[in-house]
N, C-alpha and C positions, 0 to 999 in steps of 0.2 A: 431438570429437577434440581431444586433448590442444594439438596444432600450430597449429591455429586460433584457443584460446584464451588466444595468445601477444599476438594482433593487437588485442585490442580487452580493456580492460578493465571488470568488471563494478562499479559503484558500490555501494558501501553503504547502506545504509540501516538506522535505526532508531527506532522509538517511542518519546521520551524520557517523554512523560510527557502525560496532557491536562488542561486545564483546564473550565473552567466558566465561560459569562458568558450571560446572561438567558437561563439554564435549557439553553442547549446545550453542549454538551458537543462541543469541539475537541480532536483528537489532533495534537500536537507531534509533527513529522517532522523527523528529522536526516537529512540526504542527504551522502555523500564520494564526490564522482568524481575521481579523478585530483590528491587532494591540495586540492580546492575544498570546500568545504562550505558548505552552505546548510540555510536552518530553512523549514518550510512548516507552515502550519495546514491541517488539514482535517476535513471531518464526515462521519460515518459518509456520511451520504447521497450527499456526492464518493464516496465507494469503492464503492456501487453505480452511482452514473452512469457511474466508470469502467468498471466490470465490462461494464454494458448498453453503453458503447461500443464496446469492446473485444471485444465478441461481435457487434457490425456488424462492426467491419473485420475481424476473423478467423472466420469461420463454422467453419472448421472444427479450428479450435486450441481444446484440452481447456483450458479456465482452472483454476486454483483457485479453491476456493468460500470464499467470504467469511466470516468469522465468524456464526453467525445472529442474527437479528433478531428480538424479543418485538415480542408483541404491544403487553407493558406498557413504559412507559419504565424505561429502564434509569437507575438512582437510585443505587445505592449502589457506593461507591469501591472494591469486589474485583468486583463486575462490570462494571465499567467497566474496569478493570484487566484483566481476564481478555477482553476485547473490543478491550482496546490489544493485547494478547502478540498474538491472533488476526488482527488485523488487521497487526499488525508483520510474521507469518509470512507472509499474504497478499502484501505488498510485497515479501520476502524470494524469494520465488515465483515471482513474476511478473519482475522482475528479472533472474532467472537464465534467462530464455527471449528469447535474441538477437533476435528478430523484434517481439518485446513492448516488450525496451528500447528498439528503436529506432523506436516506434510515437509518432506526436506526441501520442496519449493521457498516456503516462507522462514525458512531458516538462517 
């Protein structure tokens, strides 16, 4: 409902870019709530721990599904790239479901 979504503002978020340091590979998170902004690092494996959390405390809320996972390591900078977009949408996603934002998972 439109009138609801007067009361509580929803934060941005964005995947600006990741880096590389002894072979892992970190995704640069831009977060704007309310005019604040903050930087977070994190690796693929934080966004399934969250997911696996986040599916204790909600059993019965539909998540979206993460970007997938190889078997191989993922090496080169378009699929790394194309695993940020994915993962960016993910955040984008999850975000937008008021019960999720205000879960201490995504905090």
């Amino acid at each position: 409902n439109m009138e609801g979504n007067k009361l509580w503002k929803v934060p941005s978020v964005k995947i600006d870019k990741f880096v590389e340091r002894l072979k892992v590979t970190f995704y640069e998170i831009t977060v704007d709530y309310s005019g604040n902004e903050w930087k977070v690092e994190k690796r693929y494996s934080e966004f399934e721990n969250l997911k696996k959390n986040l599916g204790k405390r909600f059993p019965a809320k539909e998540l979206p599904n993460l970007p997938g996972k190889s078997m191989m390591k993922v090496k080169k900078a378009d699929q790394i790239d194309k695993r940020r977009q994915g993962l960016e949408d993910y955040l984008i996603e999850m975000i937008n479901k008021i019960d999720l934002l205000n879960s201490e998972e995504l905090r």
